[in-house]
C-alpha positions in Angstrom: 32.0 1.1 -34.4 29.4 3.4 -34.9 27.1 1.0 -32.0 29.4 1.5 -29.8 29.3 5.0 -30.0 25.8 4.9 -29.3 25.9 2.6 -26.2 28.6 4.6 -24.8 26.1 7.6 -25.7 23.1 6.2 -23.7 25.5 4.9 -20.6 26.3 8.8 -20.5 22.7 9.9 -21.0 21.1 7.9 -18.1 23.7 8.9 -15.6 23.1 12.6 -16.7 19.4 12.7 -15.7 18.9 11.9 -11.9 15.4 11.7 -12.3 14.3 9.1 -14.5 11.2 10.7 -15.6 13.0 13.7 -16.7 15.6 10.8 -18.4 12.6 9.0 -20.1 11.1 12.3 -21.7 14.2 13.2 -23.2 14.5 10.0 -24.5 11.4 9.6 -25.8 11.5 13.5 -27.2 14.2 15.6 -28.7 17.2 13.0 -28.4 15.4 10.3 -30.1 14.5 12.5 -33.1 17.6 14.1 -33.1 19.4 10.6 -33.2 16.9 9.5 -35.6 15.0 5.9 -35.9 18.2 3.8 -35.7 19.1 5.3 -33.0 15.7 4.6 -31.2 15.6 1.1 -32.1 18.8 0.4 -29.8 17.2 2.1 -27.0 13.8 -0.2 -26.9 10.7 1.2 -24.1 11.5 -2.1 -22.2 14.7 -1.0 -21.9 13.8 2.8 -20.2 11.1 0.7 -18.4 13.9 -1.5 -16.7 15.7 1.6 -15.7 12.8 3.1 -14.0 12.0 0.6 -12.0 15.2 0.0 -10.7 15.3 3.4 -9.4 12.4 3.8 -8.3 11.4 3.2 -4.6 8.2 3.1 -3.0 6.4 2.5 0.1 3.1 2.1 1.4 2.5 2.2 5.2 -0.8 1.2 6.4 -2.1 2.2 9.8 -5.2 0.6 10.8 -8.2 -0.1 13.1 -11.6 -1.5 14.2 -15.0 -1.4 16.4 -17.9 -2.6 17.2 -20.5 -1.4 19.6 -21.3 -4.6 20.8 -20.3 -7.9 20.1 -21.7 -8.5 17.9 -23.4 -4.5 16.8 -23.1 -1.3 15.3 -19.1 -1.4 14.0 -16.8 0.8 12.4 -13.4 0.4 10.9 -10.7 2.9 10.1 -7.3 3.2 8.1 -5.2 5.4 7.3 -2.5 4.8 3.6 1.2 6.6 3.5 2.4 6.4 0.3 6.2 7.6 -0.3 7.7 7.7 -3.8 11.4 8.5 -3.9 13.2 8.3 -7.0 16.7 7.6 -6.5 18.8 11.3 -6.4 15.6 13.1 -7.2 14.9 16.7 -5.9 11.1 16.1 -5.6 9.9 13.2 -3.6 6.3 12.4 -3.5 4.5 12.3 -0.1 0.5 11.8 0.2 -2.0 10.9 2.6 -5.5 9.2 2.6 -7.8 8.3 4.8 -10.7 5.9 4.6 -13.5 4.0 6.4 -16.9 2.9 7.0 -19.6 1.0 8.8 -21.8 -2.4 9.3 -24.7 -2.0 11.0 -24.4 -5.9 12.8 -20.6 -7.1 12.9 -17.6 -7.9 15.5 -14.6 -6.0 16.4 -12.5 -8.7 15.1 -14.1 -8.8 11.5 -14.3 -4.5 11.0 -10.3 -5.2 12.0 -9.9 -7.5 9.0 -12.5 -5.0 7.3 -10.2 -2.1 7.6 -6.9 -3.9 5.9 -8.6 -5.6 3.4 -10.1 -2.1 2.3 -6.8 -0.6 2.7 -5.0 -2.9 0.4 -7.8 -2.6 -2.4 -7.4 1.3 -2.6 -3.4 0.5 -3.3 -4.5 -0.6 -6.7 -5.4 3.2 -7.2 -1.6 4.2 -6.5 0.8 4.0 -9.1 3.1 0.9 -9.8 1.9 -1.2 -6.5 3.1 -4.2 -7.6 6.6 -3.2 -7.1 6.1 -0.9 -3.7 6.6 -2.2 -0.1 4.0 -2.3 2.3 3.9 -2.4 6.0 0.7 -2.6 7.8 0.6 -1.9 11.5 -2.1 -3.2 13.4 -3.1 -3.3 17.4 -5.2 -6.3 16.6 -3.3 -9.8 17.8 -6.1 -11.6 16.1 -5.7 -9.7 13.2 -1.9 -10.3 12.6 -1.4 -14.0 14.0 -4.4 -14.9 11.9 -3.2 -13.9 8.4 0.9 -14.7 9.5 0.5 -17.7 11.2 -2.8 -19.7 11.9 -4.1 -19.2 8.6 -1.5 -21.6 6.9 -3.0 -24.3 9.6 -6.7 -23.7 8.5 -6.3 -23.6 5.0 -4.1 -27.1 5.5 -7.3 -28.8 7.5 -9.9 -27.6 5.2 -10.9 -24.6 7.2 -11.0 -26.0 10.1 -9.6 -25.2 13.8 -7.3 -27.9 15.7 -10.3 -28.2 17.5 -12.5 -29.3 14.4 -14.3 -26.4 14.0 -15.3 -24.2 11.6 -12.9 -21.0 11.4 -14.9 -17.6 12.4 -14.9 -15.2 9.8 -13.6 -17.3 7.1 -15.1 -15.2 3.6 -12.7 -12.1 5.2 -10.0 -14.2 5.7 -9.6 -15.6 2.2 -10.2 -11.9 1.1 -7.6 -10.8 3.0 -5.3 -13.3 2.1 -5.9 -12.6 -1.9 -4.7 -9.0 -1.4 -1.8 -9.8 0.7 -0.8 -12.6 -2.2 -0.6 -9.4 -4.4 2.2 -7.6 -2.9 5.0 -7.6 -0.2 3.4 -7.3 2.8 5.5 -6.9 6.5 3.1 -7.1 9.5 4.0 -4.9 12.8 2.0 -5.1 15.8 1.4 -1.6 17.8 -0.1 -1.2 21.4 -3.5 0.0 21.2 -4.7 3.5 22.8 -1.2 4.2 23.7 -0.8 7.5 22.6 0.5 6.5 19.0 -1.1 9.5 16.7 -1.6 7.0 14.0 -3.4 4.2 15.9 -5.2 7.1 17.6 -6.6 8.5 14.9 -7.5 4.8 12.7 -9.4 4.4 16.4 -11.3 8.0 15.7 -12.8 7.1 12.2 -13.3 3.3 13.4 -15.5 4.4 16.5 -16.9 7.3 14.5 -18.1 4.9 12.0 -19.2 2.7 14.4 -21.7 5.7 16.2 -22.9 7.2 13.1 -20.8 10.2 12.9 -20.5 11.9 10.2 -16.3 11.4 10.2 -14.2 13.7 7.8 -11.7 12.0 6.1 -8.4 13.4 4.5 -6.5 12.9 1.1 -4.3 15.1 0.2 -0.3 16.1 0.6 1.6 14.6 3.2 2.8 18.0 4.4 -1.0 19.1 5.3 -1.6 16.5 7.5 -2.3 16.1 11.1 -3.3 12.2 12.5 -5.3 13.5 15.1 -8.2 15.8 14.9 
């Protein structure tokens, strides 16, 4: 009798708190000492974990970009990380912004493309929980996109190798790409390139910054401060 008191106590206490943070302090605080240590035990971390990450939804968009002065030359790539934490029912979402990017001094267009998502994708591991967040990269680059979605399953299957029997250009970026995309969800979208999209328009800034030697300031902070282009 007396555990189903308590289970009927802890269905009541999780749909109490909205905010699972708020429900896992509690927990883990006052109402577990109050309860005791058999009350604990029935209530395991794993348990509160669980719950979290249930309702817990996040998202990662990824706008980016590349350039090369020169083919190859001087190059640049740019990219620009949304990250959106809701928790489900919660009053206080979390919405940030970074930038990054850099330069090579001899490179392609098509490798500081690959350049600037593969350097995107590494700073997710800085974010919290990216394992279980969405991401969705949007690229102007067809190269970029057809290469990691489609072609690359052809090359890795003929040992690197084009249908043509050469050797596939760029192939080190490639199967560093395609370890970070083997981390995580990934969605690929394809924009149009100097369009007028603010995003693309601004990953182009940094990338051709970069790419000149300009000395390109780069933003982290709150999404609510941010403007894409400068």
């Amino acid at each position: 009798m007396a555990k189903l008191v308590c289970l009927y106590v802890k269905i009541s206490f999780m749909v109490a708190y909205n905010d699972p943070n708020d429900f896992q302090k509690k927990f883990q605080g006052k109402m577990a000492g109050l309860k005791g240590a058999g009350y604990a035990e029935i209530f395991p971390n794993k348990k509160i974990e669980k719950f979290l990450k249930e309702n817990k939804r996040e998202k990662y968009i990824i706008y980016t970009d590349g350039s090369s002065k020169g083919n190859p030359g001087p190059g640049g790539w740019g990219a620009i990380i949304i990250y959106d934490n809701e928790i489900s029912n919660s009053q206080f979402p979390i919405s940030k912004i970074k930038e990054i990017g850099g330069r090579e001094e001899q490179t392609t267009n098509n490798r500081m493309e690959m350049m600037a998502t593969i350097m995107a994708l590494k700073n997710l591991e800085a974010c919290l929980n990216n394992e279980i967040g969405r991401v969705e990269i949007y690229s102007d680059s067809t190269y970029l996109i057809n290469g990691i979605t489609v072609w690359i399953k052809s090359w890795q299957k003929n040992e690197w190798k084009t249908k043509n029997k050469k050797a596939v250009l760029n192939k080190d970026l490639w199967e560093e790409l395609l370890a970070e995309t083997e981390k995580r969800k990934v969605e690929w979208k394809k924009v149009l390139g100097h369009s007028g999209h603010e995003w693309n328009e601004r990953c182009d800034e940094i990338a051709t910054g970069f790419a000149d030697g300009k000395n390109i300031v780069l933003y982290n902070g709150p999404k609510s401060g941010y403007k894409p282009v400068s």
